[in-house]
DOLOTI-253628 format. One record per atom (N, C-alpha, C): x, y, z. Coordinates in pm, whole numbers, padded with zeros to 5 digits, always signed. Example, Ala and Ser with C-alpha at 12.3 -4.5 7.8 and 13.67 -1.06 7.14 Angstrom:
+01319-00569+00780/+01230-00450+00780/+01320-00330+00780/+01285-00225+00708/+01367-00106+00714/+01290+00003+00787/
// end
This chain:
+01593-01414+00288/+01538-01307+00206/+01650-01238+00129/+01623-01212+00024/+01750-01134-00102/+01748-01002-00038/+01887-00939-00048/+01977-00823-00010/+01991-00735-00151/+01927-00611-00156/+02010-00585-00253/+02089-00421-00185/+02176-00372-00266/+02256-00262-00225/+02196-00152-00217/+02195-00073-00102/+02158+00056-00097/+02230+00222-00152/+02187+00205-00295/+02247+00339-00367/+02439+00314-00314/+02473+00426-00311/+02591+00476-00328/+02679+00421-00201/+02581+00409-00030/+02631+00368+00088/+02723+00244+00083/+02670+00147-00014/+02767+00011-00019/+02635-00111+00074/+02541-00024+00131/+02536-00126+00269/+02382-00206+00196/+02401-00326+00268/+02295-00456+00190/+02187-00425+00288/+02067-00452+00245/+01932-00405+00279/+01875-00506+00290/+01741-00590+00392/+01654-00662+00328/+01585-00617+00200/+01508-00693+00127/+01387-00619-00001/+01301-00557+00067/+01267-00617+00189/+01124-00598+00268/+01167-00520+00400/+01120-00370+00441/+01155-00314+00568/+01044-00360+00675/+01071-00335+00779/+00972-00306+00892/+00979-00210+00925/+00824-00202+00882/+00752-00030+00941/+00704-00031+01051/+00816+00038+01144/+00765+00033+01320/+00581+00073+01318/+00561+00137+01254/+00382+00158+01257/+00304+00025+01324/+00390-00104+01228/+00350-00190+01232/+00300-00228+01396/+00364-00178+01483/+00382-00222+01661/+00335-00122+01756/+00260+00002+01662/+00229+00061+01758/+00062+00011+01813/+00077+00078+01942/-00046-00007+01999/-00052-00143+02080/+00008-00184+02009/+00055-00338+02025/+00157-00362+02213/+00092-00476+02221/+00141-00486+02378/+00309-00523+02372/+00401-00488+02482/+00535-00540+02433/+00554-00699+02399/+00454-00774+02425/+00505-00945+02399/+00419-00931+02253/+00326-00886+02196/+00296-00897+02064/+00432-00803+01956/+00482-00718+02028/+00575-00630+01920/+00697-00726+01944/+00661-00790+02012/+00865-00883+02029/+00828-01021+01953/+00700-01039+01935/+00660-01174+01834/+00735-01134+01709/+00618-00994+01684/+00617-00957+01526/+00827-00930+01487/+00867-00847+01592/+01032-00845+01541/+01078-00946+01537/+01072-01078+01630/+01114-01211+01578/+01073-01294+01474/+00953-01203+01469/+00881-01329+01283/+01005-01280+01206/+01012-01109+01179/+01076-01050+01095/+01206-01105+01087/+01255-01029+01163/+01419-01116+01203/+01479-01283+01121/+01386-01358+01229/+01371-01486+01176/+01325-01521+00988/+01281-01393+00931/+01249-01418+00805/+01353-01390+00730/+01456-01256+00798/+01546-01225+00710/+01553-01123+00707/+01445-01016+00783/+01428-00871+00719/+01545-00818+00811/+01651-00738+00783/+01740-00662+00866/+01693-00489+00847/+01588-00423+00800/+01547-00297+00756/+01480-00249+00904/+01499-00167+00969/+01360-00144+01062/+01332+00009+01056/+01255+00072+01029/+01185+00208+00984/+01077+00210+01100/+01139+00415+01143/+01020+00389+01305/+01056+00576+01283/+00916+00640+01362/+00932+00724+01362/+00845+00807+01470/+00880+00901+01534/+00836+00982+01695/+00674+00979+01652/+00611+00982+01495/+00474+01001+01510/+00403+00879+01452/+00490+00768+01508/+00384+00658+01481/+00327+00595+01601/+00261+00676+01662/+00242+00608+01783/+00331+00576+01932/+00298+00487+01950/+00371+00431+02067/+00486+00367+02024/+00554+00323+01912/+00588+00267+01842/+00765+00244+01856/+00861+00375+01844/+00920+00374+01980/+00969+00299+02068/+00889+00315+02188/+00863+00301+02272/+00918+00078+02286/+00807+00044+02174/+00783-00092+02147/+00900-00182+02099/+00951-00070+01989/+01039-00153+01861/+01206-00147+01954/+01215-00016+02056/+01343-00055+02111/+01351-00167+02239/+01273-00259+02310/+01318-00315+02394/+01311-00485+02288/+01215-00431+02165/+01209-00526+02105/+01341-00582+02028/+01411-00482+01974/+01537-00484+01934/+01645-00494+02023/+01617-00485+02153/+01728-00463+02255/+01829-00613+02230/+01931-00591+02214/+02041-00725+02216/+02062-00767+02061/+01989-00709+01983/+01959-00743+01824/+01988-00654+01754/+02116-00532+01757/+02133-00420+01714/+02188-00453+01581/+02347-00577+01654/+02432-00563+01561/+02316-00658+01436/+02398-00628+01304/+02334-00627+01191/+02191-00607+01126/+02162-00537+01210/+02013-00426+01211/+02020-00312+01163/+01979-00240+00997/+01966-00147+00966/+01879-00056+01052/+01893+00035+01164/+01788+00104+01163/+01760+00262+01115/+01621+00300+01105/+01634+00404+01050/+01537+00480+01127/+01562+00615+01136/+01437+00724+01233/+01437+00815+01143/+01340+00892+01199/+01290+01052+01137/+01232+01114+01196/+01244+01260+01157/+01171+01362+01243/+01103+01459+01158/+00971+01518+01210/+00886+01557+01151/+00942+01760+01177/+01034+01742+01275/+01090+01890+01277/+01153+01952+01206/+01128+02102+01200/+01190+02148+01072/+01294+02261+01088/+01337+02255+01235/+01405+02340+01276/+01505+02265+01333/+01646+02331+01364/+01780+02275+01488/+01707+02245+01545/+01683+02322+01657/+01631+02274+01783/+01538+02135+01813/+01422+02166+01735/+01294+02070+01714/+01379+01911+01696/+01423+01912+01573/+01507+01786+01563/+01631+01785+01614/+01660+01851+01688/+01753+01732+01796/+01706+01725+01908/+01593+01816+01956/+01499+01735+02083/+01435+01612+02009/+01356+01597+01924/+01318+01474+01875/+01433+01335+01883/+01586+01424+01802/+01653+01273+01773/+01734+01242+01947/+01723+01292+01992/+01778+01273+02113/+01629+01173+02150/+01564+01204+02193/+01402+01125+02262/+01405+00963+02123/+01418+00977+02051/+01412+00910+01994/+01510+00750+01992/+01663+00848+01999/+01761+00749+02046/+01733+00675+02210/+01705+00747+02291/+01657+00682+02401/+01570+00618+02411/+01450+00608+02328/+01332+00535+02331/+01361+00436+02263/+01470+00419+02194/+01486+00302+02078/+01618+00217+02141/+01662+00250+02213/+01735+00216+02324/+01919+00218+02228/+01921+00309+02135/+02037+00299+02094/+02140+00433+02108/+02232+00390+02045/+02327+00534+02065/+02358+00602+01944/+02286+00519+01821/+02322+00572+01664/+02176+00497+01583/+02153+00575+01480/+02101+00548+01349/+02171+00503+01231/+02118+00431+01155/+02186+00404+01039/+02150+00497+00966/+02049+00522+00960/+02017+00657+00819/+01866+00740+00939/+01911+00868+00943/+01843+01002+01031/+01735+01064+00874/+01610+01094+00864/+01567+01125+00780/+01419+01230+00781/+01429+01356+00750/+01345+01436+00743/+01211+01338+00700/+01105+01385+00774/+01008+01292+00793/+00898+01390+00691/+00843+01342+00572/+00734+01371+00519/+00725+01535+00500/+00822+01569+00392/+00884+01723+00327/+00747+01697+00262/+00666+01824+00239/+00555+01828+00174/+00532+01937+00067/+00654+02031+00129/+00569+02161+00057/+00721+02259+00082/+00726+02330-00031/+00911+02426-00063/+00887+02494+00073/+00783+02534+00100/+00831+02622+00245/+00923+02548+00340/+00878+02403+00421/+00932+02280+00452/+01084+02323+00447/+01076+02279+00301/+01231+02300+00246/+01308+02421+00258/+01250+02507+00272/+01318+02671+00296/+01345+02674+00441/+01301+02619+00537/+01275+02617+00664/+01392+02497+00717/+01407+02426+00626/+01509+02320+00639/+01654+02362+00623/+01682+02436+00542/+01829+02497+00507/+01833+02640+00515/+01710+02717+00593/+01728+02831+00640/+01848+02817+00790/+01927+02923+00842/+02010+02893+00951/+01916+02874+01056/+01948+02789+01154/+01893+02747+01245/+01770+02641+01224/+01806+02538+01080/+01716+02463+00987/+01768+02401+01057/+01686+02226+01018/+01694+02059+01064/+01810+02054+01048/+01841+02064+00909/+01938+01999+00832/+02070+02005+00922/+02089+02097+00978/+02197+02157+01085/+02214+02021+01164/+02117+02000+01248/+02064+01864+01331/+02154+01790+01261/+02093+01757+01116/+02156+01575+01061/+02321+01631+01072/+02386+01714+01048/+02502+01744+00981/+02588+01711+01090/+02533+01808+01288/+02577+01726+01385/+02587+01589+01409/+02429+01510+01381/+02466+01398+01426/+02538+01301+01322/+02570+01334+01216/+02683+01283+01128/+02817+01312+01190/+02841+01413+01241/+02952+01460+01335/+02997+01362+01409/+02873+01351+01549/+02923+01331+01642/+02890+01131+01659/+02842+01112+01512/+02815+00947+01491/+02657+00958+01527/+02605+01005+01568/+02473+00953+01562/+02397+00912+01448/+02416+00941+01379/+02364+00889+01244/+02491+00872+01149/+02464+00756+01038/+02586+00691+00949/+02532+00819+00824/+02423+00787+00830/+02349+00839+00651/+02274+00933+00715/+02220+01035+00587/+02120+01137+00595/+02037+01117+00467/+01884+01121+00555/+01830+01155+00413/+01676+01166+00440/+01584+01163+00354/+01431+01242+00400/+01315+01133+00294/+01192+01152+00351/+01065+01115+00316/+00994+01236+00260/+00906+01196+00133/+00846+01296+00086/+00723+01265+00008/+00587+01314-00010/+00486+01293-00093/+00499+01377-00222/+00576+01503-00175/+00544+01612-00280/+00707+01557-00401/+00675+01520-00518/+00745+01514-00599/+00857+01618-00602/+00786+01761-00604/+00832+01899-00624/+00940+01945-00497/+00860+01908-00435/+00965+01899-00262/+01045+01836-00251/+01043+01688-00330/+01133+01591-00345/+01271+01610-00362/+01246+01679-00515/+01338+01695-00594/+01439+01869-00541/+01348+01940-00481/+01436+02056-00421/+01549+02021-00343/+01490+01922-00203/+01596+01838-00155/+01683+01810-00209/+01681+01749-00270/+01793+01678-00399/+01915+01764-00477/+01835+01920-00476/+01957+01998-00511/+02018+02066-00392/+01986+02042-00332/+02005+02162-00190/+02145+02081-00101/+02115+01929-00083/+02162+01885+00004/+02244+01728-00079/+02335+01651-00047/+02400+01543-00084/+02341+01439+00001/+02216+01398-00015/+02147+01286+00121/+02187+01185+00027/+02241+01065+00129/+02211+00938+00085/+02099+00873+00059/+01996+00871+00139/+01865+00802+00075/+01746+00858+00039/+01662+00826-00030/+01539+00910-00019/+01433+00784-00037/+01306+00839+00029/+01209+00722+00053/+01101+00829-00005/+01033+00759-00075/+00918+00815-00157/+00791+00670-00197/+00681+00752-00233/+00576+00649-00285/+00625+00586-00430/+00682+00436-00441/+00660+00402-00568/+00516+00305-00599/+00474+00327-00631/+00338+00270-00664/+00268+00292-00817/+00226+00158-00803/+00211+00099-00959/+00081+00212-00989/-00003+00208-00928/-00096+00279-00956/-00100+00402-00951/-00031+00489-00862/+00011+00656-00870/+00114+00701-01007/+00235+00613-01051/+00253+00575-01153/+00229+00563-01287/+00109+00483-01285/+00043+00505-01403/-00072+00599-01442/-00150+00631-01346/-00260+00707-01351/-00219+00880-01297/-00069+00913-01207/-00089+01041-01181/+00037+01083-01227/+00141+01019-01303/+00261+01020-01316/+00341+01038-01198/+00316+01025-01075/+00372+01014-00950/+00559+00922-00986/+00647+00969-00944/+00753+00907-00891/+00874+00881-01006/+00835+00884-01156/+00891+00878-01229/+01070+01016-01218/+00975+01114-01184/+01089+01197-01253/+01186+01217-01071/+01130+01186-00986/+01223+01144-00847/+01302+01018-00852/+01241+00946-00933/+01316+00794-00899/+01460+00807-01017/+01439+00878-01154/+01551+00902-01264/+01606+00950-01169/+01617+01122-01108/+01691+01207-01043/+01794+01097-00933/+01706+01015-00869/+01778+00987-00756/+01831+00844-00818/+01847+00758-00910/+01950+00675-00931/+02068+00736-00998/+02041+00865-01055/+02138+00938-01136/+02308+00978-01037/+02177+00980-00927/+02320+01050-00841/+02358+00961-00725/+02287+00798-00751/+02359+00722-00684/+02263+00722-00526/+02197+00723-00515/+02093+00725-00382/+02055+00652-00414/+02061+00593-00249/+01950+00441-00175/+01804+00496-00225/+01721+00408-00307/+01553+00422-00291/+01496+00355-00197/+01391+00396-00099/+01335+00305-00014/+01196+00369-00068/+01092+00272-00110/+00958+00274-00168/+00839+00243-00017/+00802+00339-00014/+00643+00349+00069/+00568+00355-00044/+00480+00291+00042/+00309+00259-00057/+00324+00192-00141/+00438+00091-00181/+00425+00000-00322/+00314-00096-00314/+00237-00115-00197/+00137-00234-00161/+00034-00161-00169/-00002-00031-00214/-00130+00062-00175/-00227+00017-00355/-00297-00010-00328/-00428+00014-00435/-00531+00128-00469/-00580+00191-00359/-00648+00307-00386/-00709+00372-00252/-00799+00481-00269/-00848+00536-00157/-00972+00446-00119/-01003+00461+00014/-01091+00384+00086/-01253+00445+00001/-01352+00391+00013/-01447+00424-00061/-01515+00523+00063/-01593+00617+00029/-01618+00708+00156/-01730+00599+00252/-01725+00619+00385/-01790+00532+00471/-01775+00378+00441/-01644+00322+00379/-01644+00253+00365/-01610+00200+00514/-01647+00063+00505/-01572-00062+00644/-01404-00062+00581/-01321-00010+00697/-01215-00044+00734/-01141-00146+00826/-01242-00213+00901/-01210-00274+01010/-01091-00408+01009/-01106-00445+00873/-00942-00531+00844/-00803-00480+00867/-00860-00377+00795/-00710-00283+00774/-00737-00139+00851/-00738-00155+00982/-00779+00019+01085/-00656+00090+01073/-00553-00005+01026/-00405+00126+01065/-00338+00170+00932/-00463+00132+00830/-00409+00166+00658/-00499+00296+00630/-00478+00400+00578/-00548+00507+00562/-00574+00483+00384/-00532+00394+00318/-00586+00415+00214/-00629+00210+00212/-00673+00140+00056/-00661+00030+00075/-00551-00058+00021/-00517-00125+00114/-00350-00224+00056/-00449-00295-00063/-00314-00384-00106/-00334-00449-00241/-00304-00640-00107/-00411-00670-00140/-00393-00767-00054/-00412-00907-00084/-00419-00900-00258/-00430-01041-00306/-00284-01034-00302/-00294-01193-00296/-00143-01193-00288/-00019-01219-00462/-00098-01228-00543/-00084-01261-00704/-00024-01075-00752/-00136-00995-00700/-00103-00869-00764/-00016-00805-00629/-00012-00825-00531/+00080-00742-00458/+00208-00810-00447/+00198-00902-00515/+00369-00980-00569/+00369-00879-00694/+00317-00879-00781/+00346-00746-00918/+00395-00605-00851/+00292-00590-00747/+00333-00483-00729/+00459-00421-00681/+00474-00500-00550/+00626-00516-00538/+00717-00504-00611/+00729-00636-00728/+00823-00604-00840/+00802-00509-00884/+00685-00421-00902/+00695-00299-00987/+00837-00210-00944/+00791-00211-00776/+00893-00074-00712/+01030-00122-00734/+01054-00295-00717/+01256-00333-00690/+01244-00328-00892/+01185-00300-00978/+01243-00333-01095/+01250-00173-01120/+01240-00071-01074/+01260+00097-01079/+01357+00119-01023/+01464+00021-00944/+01563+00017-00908/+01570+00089-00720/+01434+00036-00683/+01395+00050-00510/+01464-00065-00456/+01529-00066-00346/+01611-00132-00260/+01567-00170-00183/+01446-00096-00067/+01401-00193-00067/+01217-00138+00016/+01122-00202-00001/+01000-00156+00064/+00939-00169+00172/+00869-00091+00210/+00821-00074+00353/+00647-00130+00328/+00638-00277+00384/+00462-00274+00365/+00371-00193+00418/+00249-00174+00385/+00144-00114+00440/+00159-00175+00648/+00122-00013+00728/+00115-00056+00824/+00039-00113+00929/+00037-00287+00885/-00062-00367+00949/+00000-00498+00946/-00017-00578+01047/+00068-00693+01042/+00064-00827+00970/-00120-00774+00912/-00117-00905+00825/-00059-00880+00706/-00021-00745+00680/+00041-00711+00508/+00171-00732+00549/+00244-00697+00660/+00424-00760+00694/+00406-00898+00664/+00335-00952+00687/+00342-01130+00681/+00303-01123+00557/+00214-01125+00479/+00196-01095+00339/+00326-01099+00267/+00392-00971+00278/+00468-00906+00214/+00598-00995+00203/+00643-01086+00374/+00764-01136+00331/+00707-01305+00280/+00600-01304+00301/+00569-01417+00234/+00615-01400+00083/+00546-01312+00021/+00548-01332-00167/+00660-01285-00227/+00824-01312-00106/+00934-01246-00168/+01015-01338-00238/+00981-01441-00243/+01068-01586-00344/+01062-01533-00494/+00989-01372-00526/+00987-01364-00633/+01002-01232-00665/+01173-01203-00634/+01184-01040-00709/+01194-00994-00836/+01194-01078-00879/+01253-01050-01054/+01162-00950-01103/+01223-00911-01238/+01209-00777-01259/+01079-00794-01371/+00947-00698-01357/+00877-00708-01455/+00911-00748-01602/+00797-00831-01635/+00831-00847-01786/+00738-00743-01864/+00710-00743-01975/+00605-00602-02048/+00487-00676-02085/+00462-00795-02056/+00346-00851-02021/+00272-00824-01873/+00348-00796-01786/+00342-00806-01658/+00337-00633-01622/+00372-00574-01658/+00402-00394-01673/+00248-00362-01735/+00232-00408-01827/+00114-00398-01937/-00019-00407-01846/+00006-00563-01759/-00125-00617-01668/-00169-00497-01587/-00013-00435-01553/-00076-00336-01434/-00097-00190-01443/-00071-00218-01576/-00099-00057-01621/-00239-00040-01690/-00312-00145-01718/-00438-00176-01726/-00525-00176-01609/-00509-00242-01509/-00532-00293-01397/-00579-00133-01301/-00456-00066-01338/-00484+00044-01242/-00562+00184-01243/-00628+00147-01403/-00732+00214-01483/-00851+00194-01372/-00808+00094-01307/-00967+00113-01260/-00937+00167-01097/-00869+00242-01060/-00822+00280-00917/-00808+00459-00928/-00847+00497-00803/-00753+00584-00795/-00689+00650-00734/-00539+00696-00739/-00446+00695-00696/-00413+00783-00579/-00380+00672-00478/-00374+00732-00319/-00307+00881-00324/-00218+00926-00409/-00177+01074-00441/-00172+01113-00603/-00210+01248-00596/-00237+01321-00717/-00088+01366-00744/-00058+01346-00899/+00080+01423-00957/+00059+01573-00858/
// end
């Protein structure tokens, strides 16, 4: 699987992450399949976090002996010192390691968040220790809110930021444009959630393919190869599939083809997504 560089860190990425989501639930001999499909495919990315479940729990005995050249990455949904470093402490133990590659505020939504983050006795305190004391290499955060996004961004020097790039939020809500300029400007890793997402579930619709997707993946496999390229040609490093295991297999299946949209191909999906609509509002 192709490597490309993560922002400013230097450090090579799979294209394709694993989203511990992917294993929660899942018995330990099914989560030690799915990390050896991965592995065995190429993916070195692994993304896991205290509220995905059991997940945890799964992905560290699964990884146990498989550290070295394993990006991993955690987050915490706390917004205080305290909160997140009881989290990253529980976290390092459950994952059976002694460090993170990149520690990352989990799903900033709203400026309060952010006021609460670099108020004294904020998270941010947390990452700054465990940069200290090695627990984490990198710092950096997840976010839906554009606006929240970008506060981060002035407040703090994070190496990565993970946001929704998606073809269809994109075109229809202007979603991600003015986060994704900001953050190649200053040299930050992009990691893209939701580049495989198509739209919201229809109300009472049947979910039963996809029970652990809250909106619906893009699951032909023709357009969620576009889509993909949409996010690595915005200059995303690398993506996290929808969390379900037939879209991980999906996903590293249709990677023989990163290349970068053409404006025939930009055009298809900016048409295409006229008819969706978009898992988040600008």
């Amino acid at each position: 699987m192709e490597t490309r560089t993560l922002g400013r860190t230097g450090t090579q990425l799979s294209v394709i992450g694993f989203g511990g989501i992917v294993v929660a639930g899942k018995t330990q001999a099914e989560a030690d399949r799915l990390v050896s499909f991965a592995l065995d495919s190429g993916v070195t990315y692994f993304d896991v976090a205290p509220t995905y479940g059991d997940s945890e729990e799964r992905l560290g005995p699964a990884l146990q002996g498989k550290r070295e050249g394993i990006f991993l990455a955690c987050k915490t949904t706390e917004r205080t010192r305290e909160g997140a470093q009881r989290e990253l402490e529980r976290s390092l133990r459950r994952l059976r390691t002694d460090h993170f590659d990149v520690y990352q505020l989990h799903g900033v939504s709203s400026m309060q968040e952010v006021e609460t983050i670099f108020a004294p006795g904020g998270a941010i305190e947390t990452i700054e220790r465990a940069k200290t004391e090695g627990k984490t290499r990198l710092a950096g955060f997840s976010a839906h809110s554009e606006e929240a996004a970008l506060a981060l961004l002035n407040r703090y020097q994070f190496d990565t930021v993970m946001f929704p790039v998606n073809w269809v939020c994109w075109s229809n809500a202007g979603l991600g444009a003015r986060l994704v300029h900001t953050a190649k400007e200053r040299g930050m890793g992009i990691l893209a959630i939701k580049a495989m997402a198509r739209t919201k579930w229809p109300e009472n619709g049947r979910r039963d393919e996809y029970s652990a997707c809250w909106y619906q993946p893009e699951d032909d496999p023709a357009t969620a190869s576009l889509a993909l390229r949409f996010a690595w040609s915005e200059g995303v490093t690398a993506c996290i599939p929808p969390g379900d295991a037939k879209m991980l297999q999906l996903a590293i299946r249709i990677t023989d083809n990163t290349a970068p949209l053409s404006e025939d191909e930009r055009a298809y999906l900016t048409r295409k997504a006229q008819s969706y609509i978009p898992i988040f509002p600008q």
